[in-house]
OpenMM code with the backbone's topology and positions (N, CA, C; nanometers):
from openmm import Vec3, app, unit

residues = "UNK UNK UNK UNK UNK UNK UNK UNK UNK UNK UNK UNK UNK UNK UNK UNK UNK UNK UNK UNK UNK UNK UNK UNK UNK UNK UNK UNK UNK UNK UNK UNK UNK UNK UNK UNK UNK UNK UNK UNK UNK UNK UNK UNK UNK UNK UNK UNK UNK UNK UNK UNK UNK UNK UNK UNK UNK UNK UNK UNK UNK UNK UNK UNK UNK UNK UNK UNK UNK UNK UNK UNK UNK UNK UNK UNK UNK UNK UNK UNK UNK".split()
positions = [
    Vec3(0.0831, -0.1175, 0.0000),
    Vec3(0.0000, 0.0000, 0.0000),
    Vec3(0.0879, 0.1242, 0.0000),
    Vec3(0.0578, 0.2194, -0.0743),
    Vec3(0.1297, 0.3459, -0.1268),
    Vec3(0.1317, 0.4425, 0.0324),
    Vec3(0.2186, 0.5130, 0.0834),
    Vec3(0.2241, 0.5872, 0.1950),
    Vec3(0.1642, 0.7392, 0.1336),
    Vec3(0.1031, 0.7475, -0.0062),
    Vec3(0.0685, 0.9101, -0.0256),
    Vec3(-0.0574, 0.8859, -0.1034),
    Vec3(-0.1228, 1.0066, -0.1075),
    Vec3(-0.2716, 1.0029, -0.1418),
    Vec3(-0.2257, 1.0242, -0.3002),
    Vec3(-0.2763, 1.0199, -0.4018),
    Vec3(-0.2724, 1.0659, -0.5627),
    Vec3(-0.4152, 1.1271, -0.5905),
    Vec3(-0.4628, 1.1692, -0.6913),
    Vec3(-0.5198, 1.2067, -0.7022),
    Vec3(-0.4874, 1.2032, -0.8932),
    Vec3(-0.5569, 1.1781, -0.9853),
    Vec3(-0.5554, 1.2275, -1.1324),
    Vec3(-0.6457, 1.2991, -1.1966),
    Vec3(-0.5470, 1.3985, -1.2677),
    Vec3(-0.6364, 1.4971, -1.4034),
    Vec3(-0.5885, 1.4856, -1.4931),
    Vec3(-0.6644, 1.5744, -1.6008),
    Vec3(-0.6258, 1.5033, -1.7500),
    Vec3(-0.6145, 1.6762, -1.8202),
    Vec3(-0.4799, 1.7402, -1.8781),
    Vec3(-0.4866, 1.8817, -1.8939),
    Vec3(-0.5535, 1.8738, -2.0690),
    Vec3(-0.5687, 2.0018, -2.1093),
    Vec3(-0.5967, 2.0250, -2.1850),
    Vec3(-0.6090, 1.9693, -2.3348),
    Vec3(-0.4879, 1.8914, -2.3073),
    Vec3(-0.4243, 1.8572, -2.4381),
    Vec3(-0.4058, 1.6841, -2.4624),
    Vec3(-0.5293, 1.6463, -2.3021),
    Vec3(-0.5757, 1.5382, -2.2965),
    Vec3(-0.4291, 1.4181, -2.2137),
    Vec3(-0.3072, 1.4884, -2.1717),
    Vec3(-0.2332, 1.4332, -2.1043),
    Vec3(-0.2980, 1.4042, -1.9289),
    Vec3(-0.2597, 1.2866, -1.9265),
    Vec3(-0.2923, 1.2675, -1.7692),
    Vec3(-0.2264, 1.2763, -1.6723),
    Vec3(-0.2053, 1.3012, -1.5595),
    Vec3(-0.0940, 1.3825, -1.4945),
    Vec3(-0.1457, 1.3301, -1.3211),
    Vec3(-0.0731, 1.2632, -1.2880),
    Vec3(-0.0962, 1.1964, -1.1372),
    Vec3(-0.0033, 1.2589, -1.0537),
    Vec3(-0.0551, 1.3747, -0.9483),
    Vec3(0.0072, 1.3898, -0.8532),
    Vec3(-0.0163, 1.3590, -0.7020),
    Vec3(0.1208, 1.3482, -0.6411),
    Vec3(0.0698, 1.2794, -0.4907),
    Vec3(0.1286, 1.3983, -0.3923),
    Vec3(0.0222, 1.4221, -0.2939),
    Vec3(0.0547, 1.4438, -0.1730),
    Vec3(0.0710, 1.3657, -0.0538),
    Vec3(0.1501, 1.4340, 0.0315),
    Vec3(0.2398, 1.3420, 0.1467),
    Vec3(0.1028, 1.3296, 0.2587),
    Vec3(0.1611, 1.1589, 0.3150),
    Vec3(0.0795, 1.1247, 0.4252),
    Vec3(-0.0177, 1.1704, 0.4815),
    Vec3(-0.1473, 1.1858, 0.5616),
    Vec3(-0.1592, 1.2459, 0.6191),
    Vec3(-0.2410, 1.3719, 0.5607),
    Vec3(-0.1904, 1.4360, 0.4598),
    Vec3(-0.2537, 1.5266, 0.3609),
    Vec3(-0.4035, 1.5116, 0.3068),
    Vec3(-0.4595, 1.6087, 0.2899),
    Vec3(-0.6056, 1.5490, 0.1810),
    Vec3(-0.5338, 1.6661, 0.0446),
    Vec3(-0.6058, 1.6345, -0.0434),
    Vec3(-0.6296, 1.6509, -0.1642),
    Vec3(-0.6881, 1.8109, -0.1283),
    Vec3(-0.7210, 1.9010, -0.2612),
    Vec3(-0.8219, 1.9919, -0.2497),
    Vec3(-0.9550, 1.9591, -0.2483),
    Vec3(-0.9740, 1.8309, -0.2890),
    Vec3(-1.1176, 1.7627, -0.2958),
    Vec3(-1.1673, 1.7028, -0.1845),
    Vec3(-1.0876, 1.6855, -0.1102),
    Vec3(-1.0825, 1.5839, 0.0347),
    Vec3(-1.0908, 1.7012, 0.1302),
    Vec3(-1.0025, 1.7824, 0.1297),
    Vec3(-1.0160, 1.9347, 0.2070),
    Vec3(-1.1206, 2.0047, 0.1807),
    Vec3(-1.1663, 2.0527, 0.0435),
    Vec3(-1.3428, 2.0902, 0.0420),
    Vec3(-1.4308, 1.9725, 0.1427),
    Vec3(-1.4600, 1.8951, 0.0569),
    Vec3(-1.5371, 1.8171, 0.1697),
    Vec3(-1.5405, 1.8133, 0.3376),
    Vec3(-1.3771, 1.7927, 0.3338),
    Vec3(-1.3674, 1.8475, 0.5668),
    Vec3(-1.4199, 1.9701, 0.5773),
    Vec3(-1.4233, 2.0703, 0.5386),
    Vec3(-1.4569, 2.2136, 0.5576),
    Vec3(-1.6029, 2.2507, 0.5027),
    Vec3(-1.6858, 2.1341, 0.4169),
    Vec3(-1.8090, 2.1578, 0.3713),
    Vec3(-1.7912, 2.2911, 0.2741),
    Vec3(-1.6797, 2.2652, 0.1573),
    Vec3(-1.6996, 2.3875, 0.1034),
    Vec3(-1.6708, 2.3128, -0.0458),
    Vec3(-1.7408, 2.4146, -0.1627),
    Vec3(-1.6983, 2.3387, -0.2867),
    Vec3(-1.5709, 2.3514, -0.3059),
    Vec3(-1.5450, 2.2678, -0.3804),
    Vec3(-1.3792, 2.2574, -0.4344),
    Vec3(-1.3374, 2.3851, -0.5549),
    Vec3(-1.4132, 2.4640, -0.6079),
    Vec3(-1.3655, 2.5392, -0.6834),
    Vec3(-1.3515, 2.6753, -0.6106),
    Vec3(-1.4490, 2.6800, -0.5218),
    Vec3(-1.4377, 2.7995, -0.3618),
    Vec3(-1.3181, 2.7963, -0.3199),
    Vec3(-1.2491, 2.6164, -0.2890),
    Vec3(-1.1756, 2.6302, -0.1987),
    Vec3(-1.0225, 2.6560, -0.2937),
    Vec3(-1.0247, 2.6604, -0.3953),
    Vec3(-0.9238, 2.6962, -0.4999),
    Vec3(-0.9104, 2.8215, -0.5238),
    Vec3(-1.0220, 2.9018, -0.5223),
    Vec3(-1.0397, 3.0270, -0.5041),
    Vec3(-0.9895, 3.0903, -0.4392),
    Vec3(-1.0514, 3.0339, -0.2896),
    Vec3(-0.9993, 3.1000, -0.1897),
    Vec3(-0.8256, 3.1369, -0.1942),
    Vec3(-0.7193, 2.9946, -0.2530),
    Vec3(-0.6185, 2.9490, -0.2305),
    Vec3(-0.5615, 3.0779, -0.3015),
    Vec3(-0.5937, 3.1193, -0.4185),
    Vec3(-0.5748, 3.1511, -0.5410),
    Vec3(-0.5275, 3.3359, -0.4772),
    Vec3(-0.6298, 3.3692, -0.4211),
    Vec3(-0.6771, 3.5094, -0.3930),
    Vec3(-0.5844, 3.5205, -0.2326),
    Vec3(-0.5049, 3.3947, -0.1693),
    Vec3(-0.4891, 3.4259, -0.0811),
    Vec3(-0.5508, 3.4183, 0.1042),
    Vec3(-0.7020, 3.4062, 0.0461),
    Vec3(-0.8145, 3.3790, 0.1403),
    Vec3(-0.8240, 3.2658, 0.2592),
    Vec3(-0.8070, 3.1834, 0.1870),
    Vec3(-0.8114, 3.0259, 0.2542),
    Vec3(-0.7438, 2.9804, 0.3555),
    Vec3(-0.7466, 2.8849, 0.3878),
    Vec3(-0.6508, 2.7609, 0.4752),
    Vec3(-0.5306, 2.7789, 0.4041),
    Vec3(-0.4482, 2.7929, 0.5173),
    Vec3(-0.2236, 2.7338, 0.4761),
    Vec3(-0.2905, 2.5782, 0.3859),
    Vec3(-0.2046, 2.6186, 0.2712),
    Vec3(-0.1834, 2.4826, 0.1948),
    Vec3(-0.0225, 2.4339, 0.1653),
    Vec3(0.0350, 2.3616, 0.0808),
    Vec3(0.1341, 2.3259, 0.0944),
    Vec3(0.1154, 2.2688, -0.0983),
    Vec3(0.2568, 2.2687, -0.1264),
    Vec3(0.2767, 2.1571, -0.3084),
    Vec3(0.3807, 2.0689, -0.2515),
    Vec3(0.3242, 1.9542, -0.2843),
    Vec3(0.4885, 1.8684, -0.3015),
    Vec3(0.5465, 1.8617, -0.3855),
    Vec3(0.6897, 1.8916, -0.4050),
    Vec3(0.7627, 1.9253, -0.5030),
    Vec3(0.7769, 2.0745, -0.5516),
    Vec3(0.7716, 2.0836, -0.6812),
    Vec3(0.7969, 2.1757, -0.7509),
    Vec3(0.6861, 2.1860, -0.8601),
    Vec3(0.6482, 2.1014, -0.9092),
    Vec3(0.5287, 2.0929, -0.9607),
    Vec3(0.4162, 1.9825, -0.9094),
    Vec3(0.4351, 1.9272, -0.7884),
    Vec3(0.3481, 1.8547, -0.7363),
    Vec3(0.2108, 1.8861, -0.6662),
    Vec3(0.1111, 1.8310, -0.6408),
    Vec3(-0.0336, 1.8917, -0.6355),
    Vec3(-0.0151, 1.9233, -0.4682),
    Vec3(-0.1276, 1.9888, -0.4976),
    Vec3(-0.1905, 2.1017, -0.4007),
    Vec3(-0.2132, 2.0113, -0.2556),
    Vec3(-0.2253, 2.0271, -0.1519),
    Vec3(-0.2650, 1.9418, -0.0222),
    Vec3(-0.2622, 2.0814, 0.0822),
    Vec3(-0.3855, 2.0271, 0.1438),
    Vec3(-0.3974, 2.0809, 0.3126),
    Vec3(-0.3723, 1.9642, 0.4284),
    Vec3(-0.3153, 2.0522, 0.4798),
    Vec3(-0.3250, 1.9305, 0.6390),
    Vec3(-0.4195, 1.9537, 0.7447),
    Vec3(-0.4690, 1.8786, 0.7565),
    Vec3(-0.6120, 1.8484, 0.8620),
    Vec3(-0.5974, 1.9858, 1.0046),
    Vec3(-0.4947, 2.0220, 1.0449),
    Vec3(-0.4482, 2.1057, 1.1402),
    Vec3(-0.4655, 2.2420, 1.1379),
    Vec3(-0.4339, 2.2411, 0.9899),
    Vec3(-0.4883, 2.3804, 0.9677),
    Vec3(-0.5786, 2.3974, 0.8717),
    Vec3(-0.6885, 2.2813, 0.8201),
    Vec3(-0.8308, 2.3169, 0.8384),
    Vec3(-0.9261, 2.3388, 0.9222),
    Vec3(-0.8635, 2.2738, 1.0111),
    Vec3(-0.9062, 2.3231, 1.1166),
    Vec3(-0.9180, 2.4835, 1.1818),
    Vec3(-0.7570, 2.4992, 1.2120),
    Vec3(-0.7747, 2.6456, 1.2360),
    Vec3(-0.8128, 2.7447, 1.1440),
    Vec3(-0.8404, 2.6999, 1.0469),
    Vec3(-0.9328, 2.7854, 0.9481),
    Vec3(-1.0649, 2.8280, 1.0020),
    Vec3(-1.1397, 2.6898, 1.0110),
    Vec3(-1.2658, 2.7013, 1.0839),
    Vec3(-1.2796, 2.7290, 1.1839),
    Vec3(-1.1764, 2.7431, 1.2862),
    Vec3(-1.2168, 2.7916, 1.4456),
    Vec3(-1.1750, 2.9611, 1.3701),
    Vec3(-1.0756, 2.9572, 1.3117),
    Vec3(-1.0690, 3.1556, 1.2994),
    Vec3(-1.1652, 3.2068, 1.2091),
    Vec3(-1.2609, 3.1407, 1.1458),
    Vec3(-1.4159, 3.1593, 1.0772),
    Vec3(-1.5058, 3.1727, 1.1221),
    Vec3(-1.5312, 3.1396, 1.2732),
    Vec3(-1.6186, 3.1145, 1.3551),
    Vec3(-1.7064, 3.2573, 1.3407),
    Vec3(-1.8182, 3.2187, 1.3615),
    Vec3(-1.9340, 3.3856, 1.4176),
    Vec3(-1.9929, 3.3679, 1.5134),
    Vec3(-1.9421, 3.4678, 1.5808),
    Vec3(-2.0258, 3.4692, 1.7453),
    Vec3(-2.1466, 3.5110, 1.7386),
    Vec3(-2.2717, 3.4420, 1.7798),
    Vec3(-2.4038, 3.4873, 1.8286),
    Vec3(-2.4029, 3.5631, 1.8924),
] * unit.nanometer
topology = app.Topology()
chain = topology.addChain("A")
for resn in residues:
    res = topology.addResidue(resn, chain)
    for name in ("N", "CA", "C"):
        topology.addAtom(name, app.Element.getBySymbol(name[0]), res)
């Protein structure tokens, strides 16, 4: 069994392209889902700056959050009644 999550897309030009994040990591798709947010929001967010600390593995390797600080995303999101 593989120690990293993968995840595959297929770019433009119809190449398929498998990248893995380390242990422990979710995906941007796996991280929308913990946070109940869509995945193109949460790219957004990434994009603009907004979001949860994310991390790349490598140099051109895919995108990953760590559970720790989706978290503190959502406790520093919080709205007080």
């Amino acid at each position: 069994m593989s120690s990293k999550n993968t995840t595959t897309t297929t770019t433009s030009r119809g190449a398929l392209v498998v990248t893995e994040v380390p242990q422990g990591a979710l995906t941007t798709k796996q991280a929308a889902a913990y946070i109940a947010m869509a995945a193109g929001t949460l790219e957004n967010k990434r994009l603009a700056g907004e979001g949860p600390r994310w991390g790349r593995h490598g140099r051109k390797g895919g995108i990953y959050y760590r559970v720790v600080d989706l978290d503190a995303y959502l406790a520093a999101n919080l709205v007080e009644a």
